[in-house]
C-alpha positions in Angstrom: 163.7 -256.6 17.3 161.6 -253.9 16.8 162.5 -251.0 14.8 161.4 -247.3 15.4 161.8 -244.5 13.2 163.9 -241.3 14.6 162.7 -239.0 16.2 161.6 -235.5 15.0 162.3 -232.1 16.8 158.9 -231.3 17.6 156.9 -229.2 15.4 158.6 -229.8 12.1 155.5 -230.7 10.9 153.2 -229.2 12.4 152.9 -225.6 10.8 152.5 -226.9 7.3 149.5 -229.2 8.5 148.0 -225.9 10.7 148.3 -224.2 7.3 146.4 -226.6 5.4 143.8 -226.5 7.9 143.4 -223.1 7.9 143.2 -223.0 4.5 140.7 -225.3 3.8 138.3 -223.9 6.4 138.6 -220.4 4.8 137.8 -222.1 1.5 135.0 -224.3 3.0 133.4 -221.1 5.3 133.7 -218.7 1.8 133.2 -220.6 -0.8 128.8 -220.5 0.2 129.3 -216.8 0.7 130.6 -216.3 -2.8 128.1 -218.5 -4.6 125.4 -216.0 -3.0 126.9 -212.5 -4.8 126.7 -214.1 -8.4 124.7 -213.1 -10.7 122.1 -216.2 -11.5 120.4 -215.0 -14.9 121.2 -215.9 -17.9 121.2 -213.5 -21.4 118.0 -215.4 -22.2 116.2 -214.6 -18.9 113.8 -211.7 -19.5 113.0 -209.3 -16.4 109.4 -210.0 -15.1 107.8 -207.2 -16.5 109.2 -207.7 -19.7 106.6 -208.4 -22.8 106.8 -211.4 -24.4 105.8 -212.7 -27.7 104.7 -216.3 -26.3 101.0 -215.9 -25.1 101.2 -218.7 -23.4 103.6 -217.3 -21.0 102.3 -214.8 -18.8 103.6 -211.9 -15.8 101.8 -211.2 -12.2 103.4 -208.1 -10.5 101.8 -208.5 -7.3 102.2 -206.3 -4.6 100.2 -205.1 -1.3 97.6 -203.8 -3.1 97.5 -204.9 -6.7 97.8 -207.9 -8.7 98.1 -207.3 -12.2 98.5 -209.4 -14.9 100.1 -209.0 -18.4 96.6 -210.4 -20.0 93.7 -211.0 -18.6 93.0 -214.4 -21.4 95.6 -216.8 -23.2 95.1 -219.9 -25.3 94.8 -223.1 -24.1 97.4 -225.2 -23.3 100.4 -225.4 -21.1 100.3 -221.7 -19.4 103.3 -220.1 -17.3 102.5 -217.6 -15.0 105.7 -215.6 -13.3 104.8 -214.0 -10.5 106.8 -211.3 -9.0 106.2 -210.2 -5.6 106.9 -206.4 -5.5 105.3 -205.7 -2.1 106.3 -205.8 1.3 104.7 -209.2 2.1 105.3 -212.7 1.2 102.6 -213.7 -1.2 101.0 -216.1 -2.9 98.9 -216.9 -6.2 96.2 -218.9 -7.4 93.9 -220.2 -10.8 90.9 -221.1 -9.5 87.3 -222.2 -11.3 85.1 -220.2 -12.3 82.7 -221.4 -9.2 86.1 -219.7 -7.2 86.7 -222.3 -5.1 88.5 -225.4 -6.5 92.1 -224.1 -7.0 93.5 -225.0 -10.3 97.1 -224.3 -9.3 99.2 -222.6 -6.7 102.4 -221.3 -5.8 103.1 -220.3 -2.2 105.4 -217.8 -0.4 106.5 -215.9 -2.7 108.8 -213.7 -0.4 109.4 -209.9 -1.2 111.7 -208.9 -4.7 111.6 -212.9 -5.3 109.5 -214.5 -8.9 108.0 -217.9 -9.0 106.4 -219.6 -11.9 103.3 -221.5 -11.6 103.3 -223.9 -14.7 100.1 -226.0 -15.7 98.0 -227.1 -18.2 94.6 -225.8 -18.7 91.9 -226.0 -20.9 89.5 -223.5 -22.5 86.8 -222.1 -20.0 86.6 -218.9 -17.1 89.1 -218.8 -14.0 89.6 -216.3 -11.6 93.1 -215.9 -10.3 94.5 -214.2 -7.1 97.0 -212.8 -5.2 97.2 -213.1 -1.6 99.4 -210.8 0.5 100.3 -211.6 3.5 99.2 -215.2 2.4 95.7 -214.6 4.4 91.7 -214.0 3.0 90.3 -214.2 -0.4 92.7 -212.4 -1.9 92.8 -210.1 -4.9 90.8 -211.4 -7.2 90.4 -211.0 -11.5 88.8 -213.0 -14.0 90.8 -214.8 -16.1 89.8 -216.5 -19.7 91.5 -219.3 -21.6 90.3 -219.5 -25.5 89.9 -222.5 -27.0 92.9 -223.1 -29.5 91.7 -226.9 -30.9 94.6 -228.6 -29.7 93.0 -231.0 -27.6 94.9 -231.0 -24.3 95.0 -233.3 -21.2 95.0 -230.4 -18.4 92.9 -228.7 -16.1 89.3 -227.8 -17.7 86.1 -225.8 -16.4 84.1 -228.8 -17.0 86.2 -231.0 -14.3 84.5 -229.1 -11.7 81.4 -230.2 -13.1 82.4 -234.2 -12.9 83.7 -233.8 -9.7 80.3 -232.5 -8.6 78.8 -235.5 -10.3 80.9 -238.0 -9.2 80.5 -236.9 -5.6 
């Protein structure tokens, strides 16, 4: 014998199970949204113009026209530029040699009101760096010193350009 359960006057339950998926769409569609209007620094973030006391870490307000840096030397070692892109183009930064043509480091579209850090090690010796709006040409170039501090690091030096000459 086969048994069957009773059945139901329609749509008994079907207003509870449209709610619950209307619900959880509005939760899954808004929940993105919301994430977006929060505030993502913390009380420990500085702005990037702000001064700091590490001289290691260093600010780039680049925009259109200018590319300025908040020291134009640092010691050697592991350096952090943030770069904030105040102009109306996306940007882009770079360390290069001293011969200006190997890149050191690099960081890439750097869209308008947004900062990137470019984080690297580098030893003592002459750079140039650069900020390219609109991500085209040579860019707008400074030169850019790293003292020697005597803590014999394993990044980036002036001399590698040298050996990579030689070993070519």
């Amino acid at each position: 014998m086969i048994m069957t359960r009773p059945s139901r006057p329609a749509g008994i339950f079907a207003m509870p199970v449209r709610g619950l998926i209307l619900a959880s769409t509005c939760a899954v569609v808004s929940l993105p949204v919301l994430a977006g209007c929060t505030d993502n620094t913390t009380g420990a973030e500085k702005p990037a113009g702000a001064a700091s006391s590490n001289p290691r870490a260093l600010t780039v307000q680049a925009t259109d026209s200018e590319c300025k840096l908040s020291a134009t030397s640092a010691p050697s070692g592991t350096l952090t530029f943030a770069v904030t892109n105040g102009g109306s183009k996306v940007t882009e930064f770079y360390l290069y040699a001293e011969d200006g043509k190997q890149i050191v480091g690099e960081v890439e579209n750097i869209g308008p009101g947004i900062t990137r850090e470019l984080v690297l090690k580098v030893e003592p010796g002459n750079y140039l760096t650069a900020c390219k709006p609109g991500m085209t040409g040579d860019g707008i170039r400074a030169p850019f010193s790293v003292s020697d501090t005597g803590e014999g690091q394993q990044g980036y030096s002036a001399n590698s350009a040298e050996l990579v000459n030689q070993a070519n």
